[in-house]
C-alpha positions in Angstrom: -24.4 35.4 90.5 -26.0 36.8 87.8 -26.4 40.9 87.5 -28.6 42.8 85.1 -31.4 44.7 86.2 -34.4 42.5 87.6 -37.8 43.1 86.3 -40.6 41.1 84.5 -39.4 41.9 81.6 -36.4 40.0 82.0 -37.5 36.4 82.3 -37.0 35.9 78.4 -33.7 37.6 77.7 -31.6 35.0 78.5 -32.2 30.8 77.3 -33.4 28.2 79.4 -30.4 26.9 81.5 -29.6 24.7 84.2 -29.7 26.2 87.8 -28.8 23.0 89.7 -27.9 19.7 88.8 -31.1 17.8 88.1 -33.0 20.8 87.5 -33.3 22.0 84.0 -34.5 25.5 85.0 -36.5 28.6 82.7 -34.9 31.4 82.2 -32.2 32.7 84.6 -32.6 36.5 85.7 -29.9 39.3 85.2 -27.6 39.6 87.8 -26.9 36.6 89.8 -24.3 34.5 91.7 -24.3 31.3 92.0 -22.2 29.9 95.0 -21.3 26.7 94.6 -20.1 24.5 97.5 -18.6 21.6 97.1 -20.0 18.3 98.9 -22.6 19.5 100.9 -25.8 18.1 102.5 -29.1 20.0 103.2 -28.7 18.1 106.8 -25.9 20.4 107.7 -27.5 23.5 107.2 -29.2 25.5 110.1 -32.1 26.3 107.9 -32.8 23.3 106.7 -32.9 22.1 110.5 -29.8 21.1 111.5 -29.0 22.1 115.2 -25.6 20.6 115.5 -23.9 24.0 113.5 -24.5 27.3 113.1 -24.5 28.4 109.2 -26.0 32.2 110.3 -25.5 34.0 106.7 -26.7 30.6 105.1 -29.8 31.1 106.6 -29.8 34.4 106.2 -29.8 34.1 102.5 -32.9 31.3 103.0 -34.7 33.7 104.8 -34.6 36.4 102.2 -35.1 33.7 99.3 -36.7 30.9 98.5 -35.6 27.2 99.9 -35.9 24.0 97.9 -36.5 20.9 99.9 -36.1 18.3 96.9 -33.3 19.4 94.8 -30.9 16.4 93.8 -28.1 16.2 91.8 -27.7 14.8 88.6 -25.0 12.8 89.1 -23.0 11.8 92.1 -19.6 13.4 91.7 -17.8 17.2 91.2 -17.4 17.5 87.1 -19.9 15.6 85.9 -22.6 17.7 88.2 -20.4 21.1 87.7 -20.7 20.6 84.0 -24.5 19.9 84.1 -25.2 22.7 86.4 -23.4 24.8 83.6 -24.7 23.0 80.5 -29.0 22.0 81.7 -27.8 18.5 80.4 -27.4 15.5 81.6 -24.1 13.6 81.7 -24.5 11.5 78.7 -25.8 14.5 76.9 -23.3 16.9 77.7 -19.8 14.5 77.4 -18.5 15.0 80.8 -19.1 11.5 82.2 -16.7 11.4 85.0 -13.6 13.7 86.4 -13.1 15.9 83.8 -8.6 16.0 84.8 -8.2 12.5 84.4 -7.0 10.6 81.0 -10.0 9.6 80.0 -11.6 12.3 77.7 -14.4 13.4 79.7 -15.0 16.9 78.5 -17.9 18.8 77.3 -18.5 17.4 73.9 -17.9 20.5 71.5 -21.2 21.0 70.7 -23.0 21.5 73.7 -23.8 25.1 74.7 -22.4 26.0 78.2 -23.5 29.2 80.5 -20.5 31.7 80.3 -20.9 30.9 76.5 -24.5 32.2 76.5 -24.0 35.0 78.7 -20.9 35.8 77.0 -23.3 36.6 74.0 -25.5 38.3 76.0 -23.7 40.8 76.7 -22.6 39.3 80.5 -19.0 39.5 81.8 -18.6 36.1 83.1 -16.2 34.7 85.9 -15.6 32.1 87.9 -13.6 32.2 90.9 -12.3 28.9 93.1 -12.8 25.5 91.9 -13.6 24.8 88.9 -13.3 21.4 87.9 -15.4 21.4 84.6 -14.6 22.4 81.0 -12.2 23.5 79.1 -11.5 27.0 78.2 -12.8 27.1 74.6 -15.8 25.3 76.0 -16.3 27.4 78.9 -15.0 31.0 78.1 -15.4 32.4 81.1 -13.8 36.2 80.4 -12.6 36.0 84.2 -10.9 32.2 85.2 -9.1 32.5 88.7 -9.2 29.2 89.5 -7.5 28.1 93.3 -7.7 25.6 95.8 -7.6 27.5 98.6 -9.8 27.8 101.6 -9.6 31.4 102.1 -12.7 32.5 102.0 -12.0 36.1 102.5 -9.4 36.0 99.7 -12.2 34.3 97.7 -14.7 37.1 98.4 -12.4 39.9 98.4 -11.8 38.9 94.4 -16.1 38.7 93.6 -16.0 42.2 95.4 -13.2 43.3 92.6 -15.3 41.5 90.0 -18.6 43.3 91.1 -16.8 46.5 91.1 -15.1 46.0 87.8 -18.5 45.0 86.3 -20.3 48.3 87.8 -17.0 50.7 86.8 -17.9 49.4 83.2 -22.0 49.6 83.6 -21.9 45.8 82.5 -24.3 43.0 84.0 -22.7 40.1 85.2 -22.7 36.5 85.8 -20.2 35.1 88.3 -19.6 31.4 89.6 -17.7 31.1 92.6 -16.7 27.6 93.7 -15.8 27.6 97.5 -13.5 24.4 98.0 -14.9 23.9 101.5 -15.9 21.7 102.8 -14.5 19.3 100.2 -11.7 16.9 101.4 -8.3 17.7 100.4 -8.1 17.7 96.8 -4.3 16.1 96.5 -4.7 13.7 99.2 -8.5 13.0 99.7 -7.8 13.2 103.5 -9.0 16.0 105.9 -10.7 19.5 105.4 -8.0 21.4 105.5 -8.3 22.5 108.9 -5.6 23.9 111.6 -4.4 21.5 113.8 -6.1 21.1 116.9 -9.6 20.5 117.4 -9.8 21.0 121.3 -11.8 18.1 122.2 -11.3 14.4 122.6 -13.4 12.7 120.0 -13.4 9.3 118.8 -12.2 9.2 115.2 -15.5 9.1 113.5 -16.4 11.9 115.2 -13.5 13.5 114.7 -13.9 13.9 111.2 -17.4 15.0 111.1 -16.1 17.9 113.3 -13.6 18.7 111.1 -16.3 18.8 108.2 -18.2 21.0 109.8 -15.1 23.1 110.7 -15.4 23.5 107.0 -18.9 24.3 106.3 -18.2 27.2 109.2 -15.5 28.3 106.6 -17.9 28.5 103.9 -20.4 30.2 106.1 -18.3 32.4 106.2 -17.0 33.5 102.6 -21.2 33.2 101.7 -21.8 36.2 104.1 -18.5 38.2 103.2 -19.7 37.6 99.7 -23.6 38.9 100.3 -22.2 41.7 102.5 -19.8 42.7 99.5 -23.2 43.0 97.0 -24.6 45.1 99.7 -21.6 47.5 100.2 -21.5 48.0 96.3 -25.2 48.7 95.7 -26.0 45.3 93.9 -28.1 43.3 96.1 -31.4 44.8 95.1 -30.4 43.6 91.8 -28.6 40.9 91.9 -30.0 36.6 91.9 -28.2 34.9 94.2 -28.3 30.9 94.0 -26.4 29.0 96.4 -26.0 24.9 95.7 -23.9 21.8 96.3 -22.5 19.8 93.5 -22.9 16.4 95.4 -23.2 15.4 99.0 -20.9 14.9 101.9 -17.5 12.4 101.6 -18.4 9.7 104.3 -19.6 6.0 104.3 -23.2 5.4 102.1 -23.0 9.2 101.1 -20.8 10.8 98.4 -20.3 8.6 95.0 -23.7 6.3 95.9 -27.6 7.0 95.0 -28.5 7.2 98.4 -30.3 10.5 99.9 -27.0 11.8 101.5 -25.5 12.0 98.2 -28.3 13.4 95.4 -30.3 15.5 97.8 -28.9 18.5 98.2 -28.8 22.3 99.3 -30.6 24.6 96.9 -31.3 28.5 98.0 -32.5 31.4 95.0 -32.9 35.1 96.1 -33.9 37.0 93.2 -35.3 40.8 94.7 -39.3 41.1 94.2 -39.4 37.5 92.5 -38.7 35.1 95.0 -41.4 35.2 97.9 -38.5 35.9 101.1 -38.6 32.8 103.2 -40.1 30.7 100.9 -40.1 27.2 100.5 
C-alpha cells in the first residue's frame, strides 16, 4: 500500500515504478498497499468468474477499483517476479534470475534502484510484512522487515493495522508490502497448503488438493478484508491505493514454472479513491 494524500497533483511526485510483474507502470500514487499473494490464478477468483469459491472481500476490492484482465507476470517463479514487481525491470536487467536463497548469486545487482529505496527518499516509511523472498537488506531497505511464514492472516493484518497506525501517529505517508504466504505450497517441504487436517469429504487425490488450495485462497480472502477493514477503521481508505497481485500462478501440472496461461496470467486489482473508475475493467 502506498499512503500520501491522493490528488492530481500527485501523479509526478514519485518515479515510474513497476506495479506488477510485466507491467512497467507511471507513477505510483501516495498511499498504497500492495498485497501480494503468492501463486494465484485470476481463475480462482469470484470476480474474475470463478463459481467454484467464494473470495467476498476480493471482490469487494474489484468492485471498488479497477480489474485487469491481461496482466502477466514477468517471469514464472516467486523472487525473480517479487524483485521485478519491486524494481520495473526485467530479470536480466535487475540480477535476480532465479530463487534469490539459493547458492547461486541471484540478487539484485547493486545498481538497480528498488521501491522502498525510492520511497525511502521520498519521504515514505516503508514495510514489508510476510514473505519476502527478494533482496537483500542494503538493496531493499525497507525501514520495517517482519518477515514470516505463517498463514495467519489475522496476525498478518493485525501488524499492517500497527504499521498504519504508527505511520498516522507520526503524520508520515506510507508504502507497505504485505506478502500473504497463502495459498503457496509449504515452503520447507513443497507439499500441502498448510491446512488443518481434515477436509470432510471423500475426494479423489487430485481433487483433494485443489480443495486444499482453495482452502488457502479462503485464508487469504480473509487477511485481504481484515486488512481493507483495518484502513477503514483508521481513516485511511479514502486515501490510500490499494493494489492486490500474484507473483506467479498456481503449483499444479502445466501451470506454475511453464509459459502457459495458468502460470503468466495473473490477478491484478488497483483502487486508488477518485482515480480509478469503481468497477472498472
Amino acid at each position: 500500500m502506498f499512503n500520501a494524500r491522493i490528488s492530481s497533483s500527485s501523479l509526478g511526485i514519485v518515479p515510474p515504478t513497476s506495479i506488477v510483474p510485466g507491467f512497467v507502470a507511471g507513477a505510483l500514487l501516495s498511499v498504497a498497499a500492495a498485497a501480494v499473494a503468492a501463486v494465484s490464478s485470476p481463475t480462482q477468483l469470484g470476480y474474475y468468474g470463478c463459481s467454484d469459491l467464494k473470495t467476498p472481500h476480493i471482490d469487494a476490492l474489484a468492485a471498488s477499483g479497477t480489474r485487469f484482465d491481461h496482466a502477466f507476470t514477468s517471469t514464472v517463479s516467486c523472487s525473480g517476479s517479487r524483485t521485478a514487481i519491486y524494481t520495473g525491470l526485467h530479470m536480466h536487467e535487475n540480477g535476480c534470475y532465479g530463487l534469490h536463497h539459493c547458492r547461486n548469486g541471484f540478487q539484485t545487482f547493486p545498481n538497480v534502484e528498488t521501491a522502498p529505496n525510492v520511497f525511502n527518499r521520498l519521504g515514505y516509511r516503508t514495510g514489508i510484512l510476510g514473505k519476502v523472498h527478494a533482496g537483500t537488506p542494503e538493496l531493499h531497505p525497507w525501514h520495517i522487515q517482519e518477515e514470516s511464514e505463517t498463514r495467519n492472516v489475522a496476525l498478518i493484518a493485525d501488524r499492517a493495522e500497527a504499521f498504519f497506525q504508527e505511520s498516522k501517529k507520526a503524520g508520515t505517508s506510507f508504502f507497505l508490502a504485505v506478502g500473504f504466504v497463502n495459498p503457496h505450497r509449504q515452503l520447507q517441504t513443497r507439499g500441502g497448503f498448510g491446512n488443518v487436517d481434515g477436509n470432510h469429504a471423500t475426494f479423489s487425490e487430485v481433487r483433494q488438493e485443489l480443495a486444499k488450495y482453495y482452502r488457502a485462497i479462503t485464508r487469504l480472502d480473509w487477511g485481504v478484508g481484515r486488512i481493507l477493514a483495518a484502513l477503514d477503521r483508521e481513516c485511511l481508505a479514502d486515501d490510500t491505493m490499494v493494489l492486490f497481485m500474484s507473483d506467479n500462478g498456481p503449483p499444479f501440472v502445466n501451470s506454475k514454472m511453464t509459459l502457459y496461461e495458468a502460470c503468466i496470467r495473473l490477478p491484478f486489482i488497483v483502487r486508488a479513491p477518485g482515480l480509478t473508475p469503481p468497477g472498472g475493467s
